[in-house]
C-alpha positions as CSV (number, residue, x, y, z in Angstrom):
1,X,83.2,4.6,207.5
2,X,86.7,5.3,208.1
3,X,89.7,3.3,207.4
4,X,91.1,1.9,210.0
5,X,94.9,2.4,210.5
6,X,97.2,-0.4,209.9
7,X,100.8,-0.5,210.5
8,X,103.1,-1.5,207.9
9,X,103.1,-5.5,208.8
10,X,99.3,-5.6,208.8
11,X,99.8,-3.6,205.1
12,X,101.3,-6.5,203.9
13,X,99.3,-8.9,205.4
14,X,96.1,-7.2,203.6
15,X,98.3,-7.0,200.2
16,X,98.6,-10.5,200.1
17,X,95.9,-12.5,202.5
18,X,92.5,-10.1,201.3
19,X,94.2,-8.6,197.8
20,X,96.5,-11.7,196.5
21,X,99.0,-9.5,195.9
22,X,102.8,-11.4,195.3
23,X,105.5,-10.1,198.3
24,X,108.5,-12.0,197.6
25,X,110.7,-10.0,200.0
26,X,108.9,-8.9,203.1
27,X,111.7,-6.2,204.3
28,X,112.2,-4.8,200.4
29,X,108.3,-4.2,201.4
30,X,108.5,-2.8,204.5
31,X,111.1,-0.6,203.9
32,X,109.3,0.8,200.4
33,X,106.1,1.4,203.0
34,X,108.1,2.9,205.2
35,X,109.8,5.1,202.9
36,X,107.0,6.1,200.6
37,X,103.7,5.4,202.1
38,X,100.8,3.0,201.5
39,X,98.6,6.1,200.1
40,X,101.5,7.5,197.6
41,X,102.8,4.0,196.4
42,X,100.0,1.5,196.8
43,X,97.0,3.4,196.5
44,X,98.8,6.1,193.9
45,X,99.5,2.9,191.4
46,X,97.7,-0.3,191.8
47,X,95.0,0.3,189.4
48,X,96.8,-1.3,185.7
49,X,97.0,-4.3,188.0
50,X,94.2,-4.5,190.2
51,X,90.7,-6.3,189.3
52,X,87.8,-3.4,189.5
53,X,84.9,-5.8,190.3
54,X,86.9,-8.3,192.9
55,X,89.5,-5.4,194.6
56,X,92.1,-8.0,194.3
57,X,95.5,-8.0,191.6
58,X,95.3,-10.0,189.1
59,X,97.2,-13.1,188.9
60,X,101.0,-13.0,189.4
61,X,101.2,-9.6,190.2
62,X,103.8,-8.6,192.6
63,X,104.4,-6.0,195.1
64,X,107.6,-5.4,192.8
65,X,105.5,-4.9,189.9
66,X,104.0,-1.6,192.0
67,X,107.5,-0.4,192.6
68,X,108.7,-0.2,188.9
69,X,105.6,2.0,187.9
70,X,105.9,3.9,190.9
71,X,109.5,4.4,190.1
72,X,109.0,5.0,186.4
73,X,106.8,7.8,187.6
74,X,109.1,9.6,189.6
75,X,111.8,9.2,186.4
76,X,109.0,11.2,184.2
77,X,108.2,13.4,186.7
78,X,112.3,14.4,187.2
79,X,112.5,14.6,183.5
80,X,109.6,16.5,182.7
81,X,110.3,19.1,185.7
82,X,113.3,19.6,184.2
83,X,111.7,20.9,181.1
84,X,108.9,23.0,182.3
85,X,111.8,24.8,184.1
86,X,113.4,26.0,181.0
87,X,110.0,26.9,180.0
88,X,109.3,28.5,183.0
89,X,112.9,30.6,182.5
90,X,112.2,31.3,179.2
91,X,108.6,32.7,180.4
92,X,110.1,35.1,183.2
93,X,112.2,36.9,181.1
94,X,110.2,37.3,178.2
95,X,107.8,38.6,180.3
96,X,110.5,41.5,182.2
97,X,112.2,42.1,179.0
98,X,108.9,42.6,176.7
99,X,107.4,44.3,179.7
100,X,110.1,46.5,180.3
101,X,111.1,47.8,177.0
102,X,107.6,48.9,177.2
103,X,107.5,50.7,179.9
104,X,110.4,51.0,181.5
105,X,112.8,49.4,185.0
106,X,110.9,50.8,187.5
107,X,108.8,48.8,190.0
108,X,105.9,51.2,189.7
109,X,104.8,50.1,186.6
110,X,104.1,46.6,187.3
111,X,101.9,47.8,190.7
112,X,100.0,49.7,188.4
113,X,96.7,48.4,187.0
114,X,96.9,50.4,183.8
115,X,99.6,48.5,182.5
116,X,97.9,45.5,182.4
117,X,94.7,45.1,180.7
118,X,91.7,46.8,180.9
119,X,89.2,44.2,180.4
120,X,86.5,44.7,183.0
121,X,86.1,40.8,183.8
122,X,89.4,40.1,184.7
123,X,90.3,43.7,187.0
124,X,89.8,41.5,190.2
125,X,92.3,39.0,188.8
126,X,94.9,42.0,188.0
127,X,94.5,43.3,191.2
128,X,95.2,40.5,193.0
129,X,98.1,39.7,191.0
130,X,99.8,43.6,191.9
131,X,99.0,42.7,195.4
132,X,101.7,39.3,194.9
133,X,103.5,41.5,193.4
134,X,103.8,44.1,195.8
135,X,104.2,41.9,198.4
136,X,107.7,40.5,196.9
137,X,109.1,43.8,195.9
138,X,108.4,45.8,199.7
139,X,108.1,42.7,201.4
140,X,109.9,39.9,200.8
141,X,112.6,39.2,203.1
142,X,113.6,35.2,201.9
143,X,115.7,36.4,198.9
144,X,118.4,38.6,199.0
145,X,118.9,39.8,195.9
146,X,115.6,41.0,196.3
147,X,116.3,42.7,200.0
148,X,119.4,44.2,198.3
149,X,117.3,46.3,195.3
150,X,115.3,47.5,197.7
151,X,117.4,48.6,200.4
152,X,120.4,50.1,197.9
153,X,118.1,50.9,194.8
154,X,114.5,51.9,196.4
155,X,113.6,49.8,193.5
156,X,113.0,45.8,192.6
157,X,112.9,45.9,188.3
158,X,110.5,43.3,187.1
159,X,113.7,41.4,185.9
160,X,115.0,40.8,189.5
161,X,111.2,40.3,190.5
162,X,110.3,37.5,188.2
163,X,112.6,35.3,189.7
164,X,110.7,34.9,192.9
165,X,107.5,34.3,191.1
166,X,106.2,30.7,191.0
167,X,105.3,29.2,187.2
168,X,101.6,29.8,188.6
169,X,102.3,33.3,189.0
170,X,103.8,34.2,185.8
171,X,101.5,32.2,183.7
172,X,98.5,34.7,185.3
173,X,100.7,37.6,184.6
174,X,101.3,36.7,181.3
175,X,97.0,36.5,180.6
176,X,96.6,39.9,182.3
177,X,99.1,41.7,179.9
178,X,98.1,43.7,177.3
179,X,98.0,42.6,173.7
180,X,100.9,44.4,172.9
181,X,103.3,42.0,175.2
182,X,101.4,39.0,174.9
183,X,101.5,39.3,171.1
184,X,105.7,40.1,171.4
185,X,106.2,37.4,173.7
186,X,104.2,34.4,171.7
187,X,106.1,35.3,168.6
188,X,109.6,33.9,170.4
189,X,107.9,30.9,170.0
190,X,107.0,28.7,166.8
191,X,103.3,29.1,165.4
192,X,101.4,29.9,168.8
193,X,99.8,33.2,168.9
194,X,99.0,35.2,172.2
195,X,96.1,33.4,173.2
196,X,97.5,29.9,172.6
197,X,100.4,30.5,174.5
198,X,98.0,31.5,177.2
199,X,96.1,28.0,177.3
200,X,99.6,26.3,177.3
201,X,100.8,28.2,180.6
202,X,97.6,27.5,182.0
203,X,97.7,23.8,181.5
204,X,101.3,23.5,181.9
205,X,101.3,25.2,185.7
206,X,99.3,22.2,186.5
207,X,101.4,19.8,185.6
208,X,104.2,21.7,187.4
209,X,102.7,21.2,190.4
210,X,102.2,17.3,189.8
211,X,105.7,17.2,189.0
212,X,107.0,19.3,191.8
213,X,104.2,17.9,194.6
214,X,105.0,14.3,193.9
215,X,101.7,13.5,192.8
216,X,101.0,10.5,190.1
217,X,101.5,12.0,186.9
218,X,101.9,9.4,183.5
219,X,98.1,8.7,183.9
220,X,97.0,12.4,184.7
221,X,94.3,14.1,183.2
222,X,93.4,18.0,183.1
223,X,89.5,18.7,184.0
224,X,88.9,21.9,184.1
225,X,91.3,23.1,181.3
226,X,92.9,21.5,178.3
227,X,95.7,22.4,175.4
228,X,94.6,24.1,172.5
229,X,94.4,22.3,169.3
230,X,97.1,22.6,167.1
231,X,98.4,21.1,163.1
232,X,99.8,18.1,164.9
233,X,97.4,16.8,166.2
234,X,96.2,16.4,162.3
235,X,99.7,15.9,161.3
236,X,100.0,12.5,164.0
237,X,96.6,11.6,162.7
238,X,95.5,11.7,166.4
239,X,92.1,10.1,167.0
240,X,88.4,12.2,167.4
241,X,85.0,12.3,169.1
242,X,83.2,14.4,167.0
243,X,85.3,17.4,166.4
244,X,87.0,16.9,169.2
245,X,90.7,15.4,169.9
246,X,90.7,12.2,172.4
247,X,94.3,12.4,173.2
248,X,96.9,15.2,173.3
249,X,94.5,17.4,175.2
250,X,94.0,17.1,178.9
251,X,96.9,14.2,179.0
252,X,100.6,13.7,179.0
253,X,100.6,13.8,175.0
254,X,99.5,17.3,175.7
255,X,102.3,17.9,177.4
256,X,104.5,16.5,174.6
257,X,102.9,18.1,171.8
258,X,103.2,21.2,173.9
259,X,106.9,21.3,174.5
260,X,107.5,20.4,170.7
261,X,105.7,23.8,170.5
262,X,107.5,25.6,172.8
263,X,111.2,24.5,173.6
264,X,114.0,24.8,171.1
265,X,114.1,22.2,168.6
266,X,117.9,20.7,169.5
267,X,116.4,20.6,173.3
268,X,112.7,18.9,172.3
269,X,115.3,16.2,170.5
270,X,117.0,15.4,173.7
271,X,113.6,15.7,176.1
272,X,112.2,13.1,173.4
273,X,115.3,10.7,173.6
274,X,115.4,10.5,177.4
275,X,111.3,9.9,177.3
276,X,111.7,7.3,174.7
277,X,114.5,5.7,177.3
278,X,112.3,5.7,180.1
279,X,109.2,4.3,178.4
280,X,111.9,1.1,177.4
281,X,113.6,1.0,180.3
282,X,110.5,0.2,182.5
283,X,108.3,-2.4,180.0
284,X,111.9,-4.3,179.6
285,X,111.1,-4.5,183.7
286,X,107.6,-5.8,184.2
287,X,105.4,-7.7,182.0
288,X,102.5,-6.8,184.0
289,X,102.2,-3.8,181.6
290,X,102.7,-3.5,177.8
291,X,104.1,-0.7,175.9
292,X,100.9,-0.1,174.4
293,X,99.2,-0.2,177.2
294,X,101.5,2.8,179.3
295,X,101.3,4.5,176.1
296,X,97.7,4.3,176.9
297,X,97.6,5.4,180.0
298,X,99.6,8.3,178.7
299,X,97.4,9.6,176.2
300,X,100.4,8.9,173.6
301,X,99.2,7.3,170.0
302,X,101.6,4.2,169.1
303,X,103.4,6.6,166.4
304,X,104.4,9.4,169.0
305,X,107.6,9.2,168.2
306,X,106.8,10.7,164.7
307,X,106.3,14.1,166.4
308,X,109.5,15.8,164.9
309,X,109.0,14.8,161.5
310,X,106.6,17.5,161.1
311,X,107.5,21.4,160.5
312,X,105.8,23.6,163.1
């Protein structure tokens, strides 16, 4: 049966007559509704503080409480955006540069099957990546850097290409290169070999799109593909199932150990400070939620912070 559709007063009438959810300020309320959305704030994160069995909050939670983990969430997904970008730029032009010292400037080369790989399982994946391709070097019309190589050149060089592609995009063009580039380009980075590296773009474009779609991301989990194990998850003495890992794999700790791996140490120092700061900055706000417990929800062990005291 359907939901039926209530306006933003009857919203807060259900918070607090059905859910015995705490409003203190009816307009701060309104406005946040208003603003955000009942799906995207309340129904993104009331579950820390909502009882499973009854459906209502548990006692004195508040409508603020909602608001300060919604907000902490958009801080971590700012800050971690801001990282996978540099990863992202990083990406492209190890990709152009690797790519072209290979084989050369000209646009031909990357719409040509045989310089990608020449495994029979993925030729379906590589020709529909030469077909994105193709379409931003003879088509593309909403960059003008690109319009201007091929009206003046006759000719878009990977390097002026790769900055239209999405993160999604390169991370499939990276797993459809040959061994040659995939091995030169996983070697600018510290202990991840080719196939590695692959698993990390993978995983990583997902969380890019969390980030960059607004979606709830300190609680996320990956389902369909996870990082790949690495010394520090030993090193951190992270717990195990079996023989396999229970955090730093298909949640935000994966992201973390991942970007130890793969940004430059001085800039993994700063990204850690700034997480640190928001992870203190929002349990000094609420007491609804411990600092063990959003570590929790994060997939982050209580010693996280240990993560550069280890050598890669």
């Amino acid at each position: 049966m359907a939901k039926p559709y209530l306006n933003v007063s009857q919203q807060i009438t259900m918070l607090t007559s059905r859910k015995g959810l705490i409003i203190a300020d009816a307009k701060f309320a309104e406005k946040k509704l208003m603003n955000i959305g009942y799906f995207s704030l309340v129904g993104g994160y009331k579950e820390p503080f909502i009882n499973k069995m009854t459906r209502r909050y548990e006692k004195s939670t508040s409508f603020e409480d909602i608001v300060s983990l919604y907000d902490f969430d958009k801080a971590l997904r700012e800050l971690t955006l801001s990282y996978l970008f540099q990863v992202e730029q990083k990406i492209g032009q190890l990709i152009s540069d690797k790519f072209c010292a290979h084989y050369g400037e000209q646009q031909y080369f990357y719409l040509s099957s045989a310089c990608y790989t020449s495994d029979p399982k993925k030729s379906v994946a590589v020709s529909k990546l030469i077909r994105i391709l193709d379409k931003i070097a003879n088509q593309d019309t909403d960059h003008a850097y690109i319009v201007h190589q091929r009206i003046t050149h006759g000719n878009v060089p990977l390097w002026v290409t790769k900055n239209a592609m999405t993160f999604g995009q390169l991370s499939k063009m990276y797993s459809l290169l040959r061994y040659q580039e995939q091995s030169a380009i996983s070697k600018e980075f510290s202990n991840v070999n080719e196939k590695e590296l692959a698993r990390y773009l993978n995983a990583l474009t997902f969380f890019r799109n969390i980030c960059a779609h607004s979606e709830r991301l300190y609680c996320h989990r990956l389902i369909q593909q996870d990082f790949p194990d690495k010394p520090l998850h030993a090193k951190l003495g992270l717990p195990k199932k079996g023989n396999q890992y229970i955090q730093g794999k298909r949640d935000y700790f994966g992201l973390v150990i991942a970007l130890r791996y793969l940004l430059p140490r001085e800039e993994f120092l700063i990204y850690k400070q700034l997480l640190w700061k928001l992870i203190v900055s929002f349990t000094r706000k609420t007491s609804r939620i411990t600092k063990a417990e959003l570590l929790g929800y994060m997939g982050m062990p209580a010693n996280w912070e240990s993560i550069t005291r280890y050598r890669l």
